[in-house]
C-alpha positions as CSV (number, residue, x, y, z in Angstrom):
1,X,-6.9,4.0,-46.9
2,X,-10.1,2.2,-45.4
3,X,-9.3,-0.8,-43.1
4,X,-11.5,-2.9,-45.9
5,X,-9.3,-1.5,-48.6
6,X,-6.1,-2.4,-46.5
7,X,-7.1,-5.3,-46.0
8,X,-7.6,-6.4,-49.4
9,X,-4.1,-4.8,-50.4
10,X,-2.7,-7.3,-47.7
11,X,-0.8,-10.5,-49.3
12,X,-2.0,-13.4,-48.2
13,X,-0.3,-15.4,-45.9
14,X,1.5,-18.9,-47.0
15,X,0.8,-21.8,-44.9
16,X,2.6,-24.7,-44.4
17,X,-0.2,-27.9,-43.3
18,X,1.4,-30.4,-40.9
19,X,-0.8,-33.3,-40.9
20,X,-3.3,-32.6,-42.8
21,X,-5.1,-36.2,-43.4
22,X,-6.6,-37.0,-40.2
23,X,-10.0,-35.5,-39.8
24,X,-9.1,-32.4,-38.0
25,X,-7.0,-31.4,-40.9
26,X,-9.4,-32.6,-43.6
27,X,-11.7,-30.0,-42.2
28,X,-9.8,-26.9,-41.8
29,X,-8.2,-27.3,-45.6
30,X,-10.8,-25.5,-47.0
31,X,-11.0,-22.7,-44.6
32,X,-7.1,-22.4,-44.6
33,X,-7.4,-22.2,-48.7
34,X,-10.5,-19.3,-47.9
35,X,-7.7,-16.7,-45.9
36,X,-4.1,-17.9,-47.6
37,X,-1.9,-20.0,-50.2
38,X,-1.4,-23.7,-49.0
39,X,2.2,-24.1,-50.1
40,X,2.6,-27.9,-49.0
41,X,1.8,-30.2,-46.8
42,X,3.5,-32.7,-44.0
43,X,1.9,-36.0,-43.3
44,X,3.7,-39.7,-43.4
45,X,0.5,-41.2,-43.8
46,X,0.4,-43.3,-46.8
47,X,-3.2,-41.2,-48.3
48,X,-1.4,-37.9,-47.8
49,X,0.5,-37.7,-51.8
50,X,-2.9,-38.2,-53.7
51,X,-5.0,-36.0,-51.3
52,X,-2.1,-33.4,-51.8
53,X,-2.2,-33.7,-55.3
54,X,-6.4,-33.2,-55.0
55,X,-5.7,-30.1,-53.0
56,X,-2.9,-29.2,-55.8
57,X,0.2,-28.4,-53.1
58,X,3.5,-30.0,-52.8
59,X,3.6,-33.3,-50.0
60,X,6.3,-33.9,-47.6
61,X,7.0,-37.0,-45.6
62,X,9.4,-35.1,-43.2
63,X,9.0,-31.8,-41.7
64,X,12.9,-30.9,-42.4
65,X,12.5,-31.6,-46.1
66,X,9.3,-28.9,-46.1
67,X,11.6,-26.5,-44.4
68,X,14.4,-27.0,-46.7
69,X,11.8,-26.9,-49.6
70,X,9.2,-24.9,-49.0
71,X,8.7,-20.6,-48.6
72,X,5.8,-19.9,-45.5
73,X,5.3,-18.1,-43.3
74,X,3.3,-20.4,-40.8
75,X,2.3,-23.6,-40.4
76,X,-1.3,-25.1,-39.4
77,X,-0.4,-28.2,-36.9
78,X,-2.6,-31.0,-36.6
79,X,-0.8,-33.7,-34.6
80,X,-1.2,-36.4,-32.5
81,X,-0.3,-34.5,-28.3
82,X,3.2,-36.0,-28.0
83,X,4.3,-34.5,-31.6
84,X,3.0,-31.1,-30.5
85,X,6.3,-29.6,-29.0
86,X,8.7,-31.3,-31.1
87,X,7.3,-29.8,-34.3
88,X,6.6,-26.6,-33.1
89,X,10.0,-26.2,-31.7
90,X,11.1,-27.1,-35.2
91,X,9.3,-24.6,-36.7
92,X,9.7,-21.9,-34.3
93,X,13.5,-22.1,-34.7
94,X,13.1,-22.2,-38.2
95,X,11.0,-18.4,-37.6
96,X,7.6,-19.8,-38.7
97,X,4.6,-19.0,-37.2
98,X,2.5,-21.6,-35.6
99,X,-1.5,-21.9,-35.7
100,X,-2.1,-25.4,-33.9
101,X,-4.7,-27.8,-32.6
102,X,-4.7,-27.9,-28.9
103,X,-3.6,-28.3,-26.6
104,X,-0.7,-25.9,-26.5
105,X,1.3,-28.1,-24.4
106,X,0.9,-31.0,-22.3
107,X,2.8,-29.5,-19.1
108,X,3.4,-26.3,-17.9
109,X,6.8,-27.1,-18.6
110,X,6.6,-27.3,-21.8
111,X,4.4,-24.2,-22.3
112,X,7.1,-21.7,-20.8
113,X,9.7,-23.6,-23.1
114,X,7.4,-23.0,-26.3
115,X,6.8,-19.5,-24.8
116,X,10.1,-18.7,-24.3
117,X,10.6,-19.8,-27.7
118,X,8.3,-18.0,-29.9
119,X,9.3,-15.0,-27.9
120,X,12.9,-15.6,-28.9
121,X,12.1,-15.8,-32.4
122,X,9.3,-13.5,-32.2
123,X,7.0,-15.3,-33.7
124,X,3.4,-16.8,-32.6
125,X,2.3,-19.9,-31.4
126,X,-1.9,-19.6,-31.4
127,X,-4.1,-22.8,-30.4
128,X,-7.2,-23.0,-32.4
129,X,-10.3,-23.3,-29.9
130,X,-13.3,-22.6,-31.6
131,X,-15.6,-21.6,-29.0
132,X,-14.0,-18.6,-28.6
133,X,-15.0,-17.5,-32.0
134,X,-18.9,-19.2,-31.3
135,X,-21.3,-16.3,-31.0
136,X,-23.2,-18.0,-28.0
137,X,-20.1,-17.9,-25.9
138,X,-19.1,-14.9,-26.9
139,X,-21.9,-13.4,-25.5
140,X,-22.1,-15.4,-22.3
141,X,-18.5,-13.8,-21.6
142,X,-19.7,-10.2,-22.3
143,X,-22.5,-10.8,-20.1
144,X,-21.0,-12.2,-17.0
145,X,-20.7,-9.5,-14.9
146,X,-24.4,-8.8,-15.2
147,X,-25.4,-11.5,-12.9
148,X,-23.4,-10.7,-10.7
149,X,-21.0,-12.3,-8.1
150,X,-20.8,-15.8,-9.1
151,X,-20.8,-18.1,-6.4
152,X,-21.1,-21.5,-8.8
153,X,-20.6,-23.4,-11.9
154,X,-21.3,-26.5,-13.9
155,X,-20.2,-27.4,-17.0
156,X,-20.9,-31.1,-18.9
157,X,-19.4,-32.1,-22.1
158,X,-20.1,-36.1,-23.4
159,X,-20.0,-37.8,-26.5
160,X,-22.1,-40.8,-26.7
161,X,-19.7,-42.7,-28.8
162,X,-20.5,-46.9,-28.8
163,X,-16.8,-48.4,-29.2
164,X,-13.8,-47.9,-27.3
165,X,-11.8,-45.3,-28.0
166,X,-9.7,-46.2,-31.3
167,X,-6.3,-44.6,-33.4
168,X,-3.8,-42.5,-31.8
169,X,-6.2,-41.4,-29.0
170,X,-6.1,-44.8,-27.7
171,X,-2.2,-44.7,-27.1
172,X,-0.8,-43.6,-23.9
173,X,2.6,-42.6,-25.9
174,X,0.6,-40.4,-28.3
175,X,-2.2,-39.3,-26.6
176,X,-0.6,-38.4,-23.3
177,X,-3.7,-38.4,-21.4
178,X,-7.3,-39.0,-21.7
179,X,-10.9,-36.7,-22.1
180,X,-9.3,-34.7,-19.8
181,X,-6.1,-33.6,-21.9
182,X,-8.3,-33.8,-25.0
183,X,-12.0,-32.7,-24.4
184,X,-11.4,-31.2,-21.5
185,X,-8.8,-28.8,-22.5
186,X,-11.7,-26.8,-24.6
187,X,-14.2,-26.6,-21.4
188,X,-11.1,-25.1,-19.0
189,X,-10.0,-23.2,-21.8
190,X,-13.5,-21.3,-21.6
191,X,-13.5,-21.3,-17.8
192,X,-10.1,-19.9,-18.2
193,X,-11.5,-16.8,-19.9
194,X,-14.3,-16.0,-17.4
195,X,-12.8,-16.5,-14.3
196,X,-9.2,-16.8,-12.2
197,X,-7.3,-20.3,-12.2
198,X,-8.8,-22.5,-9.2
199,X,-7.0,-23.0,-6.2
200,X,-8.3,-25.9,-5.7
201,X,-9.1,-28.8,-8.2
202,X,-10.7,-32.5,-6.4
203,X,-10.7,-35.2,-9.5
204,X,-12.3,-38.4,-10.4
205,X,-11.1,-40.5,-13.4
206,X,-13.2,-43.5,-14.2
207,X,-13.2,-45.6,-16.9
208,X,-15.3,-47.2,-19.3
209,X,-12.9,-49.8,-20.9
210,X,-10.5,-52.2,-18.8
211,X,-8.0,-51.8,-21.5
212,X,-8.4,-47.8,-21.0
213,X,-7.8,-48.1,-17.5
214,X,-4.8,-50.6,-18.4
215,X,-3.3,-47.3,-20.8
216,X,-4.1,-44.9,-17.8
217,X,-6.4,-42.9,-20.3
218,X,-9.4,-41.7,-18.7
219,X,-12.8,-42.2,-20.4
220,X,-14.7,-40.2,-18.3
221,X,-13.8,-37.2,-15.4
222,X,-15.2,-35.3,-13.1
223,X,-13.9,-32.4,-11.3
224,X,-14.7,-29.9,-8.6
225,X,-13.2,-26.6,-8.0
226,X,-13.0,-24.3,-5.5
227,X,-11.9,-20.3,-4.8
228,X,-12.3,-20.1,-1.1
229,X,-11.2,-16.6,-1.6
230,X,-14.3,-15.6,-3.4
231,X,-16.5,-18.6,-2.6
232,X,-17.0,-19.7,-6.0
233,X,-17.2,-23.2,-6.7
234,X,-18.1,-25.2,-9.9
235,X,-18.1,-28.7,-11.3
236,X,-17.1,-30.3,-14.8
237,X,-18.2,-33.8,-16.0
238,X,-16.2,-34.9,-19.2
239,X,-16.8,-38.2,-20.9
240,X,-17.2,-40.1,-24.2
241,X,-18.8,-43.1,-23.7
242,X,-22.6,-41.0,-22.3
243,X,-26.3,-41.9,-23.2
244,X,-26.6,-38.9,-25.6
245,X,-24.2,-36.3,-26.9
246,X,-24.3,-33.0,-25.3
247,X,-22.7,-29.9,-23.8
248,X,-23.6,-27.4,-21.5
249,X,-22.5,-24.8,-18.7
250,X,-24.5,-22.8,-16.4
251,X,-23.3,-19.8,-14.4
252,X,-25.1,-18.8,-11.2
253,X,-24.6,-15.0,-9.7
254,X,-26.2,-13.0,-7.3
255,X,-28.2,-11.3,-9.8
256,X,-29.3,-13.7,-12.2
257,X,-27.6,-17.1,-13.8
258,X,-25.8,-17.9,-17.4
259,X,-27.1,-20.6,-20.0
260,X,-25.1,-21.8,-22.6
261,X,-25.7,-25.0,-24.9
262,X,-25.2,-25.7,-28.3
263,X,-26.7,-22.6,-30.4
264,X,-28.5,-20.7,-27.3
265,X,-27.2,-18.7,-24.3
266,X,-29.6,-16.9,-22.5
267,X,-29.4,-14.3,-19.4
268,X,-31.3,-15.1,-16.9
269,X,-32.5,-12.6,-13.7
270,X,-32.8,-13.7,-10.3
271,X,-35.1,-16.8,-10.5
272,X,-35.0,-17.4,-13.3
273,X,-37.0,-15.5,-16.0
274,X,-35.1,-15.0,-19.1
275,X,-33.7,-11.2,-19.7
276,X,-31.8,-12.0,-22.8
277,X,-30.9,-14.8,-25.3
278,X,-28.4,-15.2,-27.9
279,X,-29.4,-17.3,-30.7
280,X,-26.6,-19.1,-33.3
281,X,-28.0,-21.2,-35.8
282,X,-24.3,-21.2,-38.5
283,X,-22.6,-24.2,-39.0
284,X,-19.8,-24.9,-36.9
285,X,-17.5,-24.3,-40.3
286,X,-18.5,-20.4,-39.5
287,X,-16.6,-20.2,-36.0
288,X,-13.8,-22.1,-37.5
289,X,-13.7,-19.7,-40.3
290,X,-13.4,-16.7,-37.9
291,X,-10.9,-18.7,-36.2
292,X,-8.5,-19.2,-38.6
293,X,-8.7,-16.0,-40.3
294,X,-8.6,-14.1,-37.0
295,X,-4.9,-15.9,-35.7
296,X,-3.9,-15.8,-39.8
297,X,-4.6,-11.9,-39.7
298,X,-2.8,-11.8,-36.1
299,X,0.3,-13.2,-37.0
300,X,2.9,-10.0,-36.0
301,X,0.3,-8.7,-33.0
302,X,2.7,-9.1,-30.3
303,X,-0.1,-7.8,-27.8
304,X,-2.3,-10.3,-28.7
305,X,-0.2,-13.0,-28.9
306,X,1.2,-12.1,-25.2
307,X,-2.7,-12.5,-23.8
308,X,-2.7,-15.5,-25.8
309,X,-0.1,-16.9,-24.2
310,X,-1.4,-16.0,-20.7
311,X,-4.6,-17.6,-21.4
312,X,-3.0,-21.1,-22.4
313,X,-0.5,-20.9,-19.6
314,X,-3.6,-20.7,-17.4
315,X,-5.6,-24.1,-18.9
316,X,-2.2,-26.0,-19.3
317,X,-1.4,-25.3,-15.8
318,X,-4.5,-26.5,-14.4
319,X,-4.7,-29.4,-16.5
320,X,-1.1,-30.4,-15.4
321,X,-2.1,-29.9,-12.0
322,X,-4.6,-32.1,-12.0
323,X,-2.5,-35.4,-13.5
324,X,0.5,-34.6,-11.0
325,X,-2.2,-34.4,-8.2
326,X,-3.2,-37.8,-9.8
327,X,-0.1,-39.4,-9.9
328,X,0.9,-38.2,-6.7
329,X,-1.9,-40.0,-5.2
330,X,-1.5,-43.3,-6.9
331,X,2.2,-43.5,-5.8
332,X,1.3,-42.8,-2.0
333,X,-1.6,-45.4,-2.2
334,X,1.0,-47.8,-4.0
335,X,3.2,-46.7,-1.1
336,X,0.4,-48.0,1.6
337,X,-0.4,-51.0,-0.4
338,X,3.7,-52.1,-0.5
């Protein structure tokens, strides 16, 4: 039978949507509804049973009623940080799937505990992370090795947003860190699949907003990292409070240099001179789309799942180096200030 055939003989997967009202899971509803039957929906939130009853699925307050209730076979997660583990411990041990929002844990800790998990009940735990699927990163990934040794990096990502940072992003108990957990976990993610884990990781966290500082939530980093082994070194600047909204990382090698901004990643040779440009002009909907129906079609892919698993290990474990680095250096200035 022809994969396109096969494909279409497949039955579609039933998905379980745990908080679905926020904004994140407003947007992927559609897209889940695309690639498989929404069979309910979790949220507490007093709008979730009449935007259920729009989307025409069952609403839950609890996530143990759902279970009790409802027949999936994975669940979309769209959570505030600190509910991330809890719920998909709940649902691993129930033998659901998991497609969630990232991160995929907040400590390395906790990502060999939800690894160890989902490997126990053989099931997947996939974090959705759209650039992967975004044609202009795709490509500066299959490209790399043409310019190349690379010796340095630098990657920006800011929002220009006016107001302090507001709802459960603005909560040290919820949010569990600042842009660096939140923004930044995209931007390491993609550094994570183009080169190995730093060695070395220098930080500064500023912040915008006395009452941000006050929460220990970070409005704006900056990092440098180094792999004296190779001699590559790079910088990140992460922050929401900028003049203008923008992203963009550049890759320098030996033999020529990576651009990548929103829509356009171009090759460069030595110099500069453009060799090669890759042009995306979809919506963002379109990588999401790929996205979900990629990890929904990937559900039982044990290989896939495995080099998923690697891959998060890798960001988490930077990112939670980087905060214990931090907090070991506030206690030992505490220490000399005592």
């Amino acid at each position: 039978m022809p994969e396109d055939e096969w494909k279409n003989e497949r039955p579609r997967p039933r998905v379980l949507v745990v908080g679905f009202v926020g904004h994140q899971g407003k947007e992927y509803l559609p897209i889940v509804r695309e690639n498989a039957d929404i069979v309910g929906g979790v949220d507490p939130a007093p709008a979730a049973p009449a935007l259920a009853a729009e989307w025409g699925f069952p609403h839950y307050e609890l996530l143990g009623e759902a279970l009790e209730k409802a027949d999936f076979d994975a669940a979309l997660v769209t959570v505030p940080h600190s509910e991330h583990f809890p719920v998909c411990a709940k649902l691993l041990a129930h033998g659901r799937h998991v497609i969630k929002e990232k991160p995929f844990a907040v400590t390395e800790q906790e990502a060999r505990h939800l690894m160890h998990l989902a490997q126990r009940a053989d099931r997947s735990v996939y974090t959705l992370l759209q650039r992967n699927f975004n044609p202009v990163f795709q490509f500066a990934q299959e490209n790399l090795a043409r310019i190349g040794d690379a010796y340095w990096f630098s990657y920006d990502y800011h929002f220009n947003l006016a107001d302090p940072t507001t709802g459960w992003r603005a909560s040290r108990e919820q949010a569990m860190g600042g842009v660096l957990l939140d923004m930044g976990y995209h931007l390491i993610d993609v550094l994570s699949g183009m080169f190995p884990e730093p060695p070395r990781v220098h930080s500064a966290f500023v912040h915008h907003y006395q009452e941000m500082r006050e929460r220990r939530l970070e409005d704006l980093v900056s990092l440098m990292c180094s792999y004296p082994a190779t001699g590559l070194a790079g910088s990140l600047r992460i922050s929401r409070h900028n003049y203008e909204k923008i992203e963009h990382l550049c890759v320098l090698g030996t033999k020529g240099a990576l651009s990548v901004g929103p829509g356009v990643a171009v090759l460069h040779s030595t110099g500069g001179p453009p060799l090669e440009r890759c042009v995306w002009k979809g919506p963002k909907s379109d990588a999401v789309r790929s996205m979900i129906a990629h990890h929904l079609g990937h559900l039982e892919d044990r290989y896939y799942r495995q080099d998923h698993f690697q891959r998060q290990l890798a960001t988490v474990r930077v990112i939670d180096g980087i905060y214990r680095d931090r907090l070991r250096e506030q206690d030992e200035l505490a220490e000399q200030c005592a």
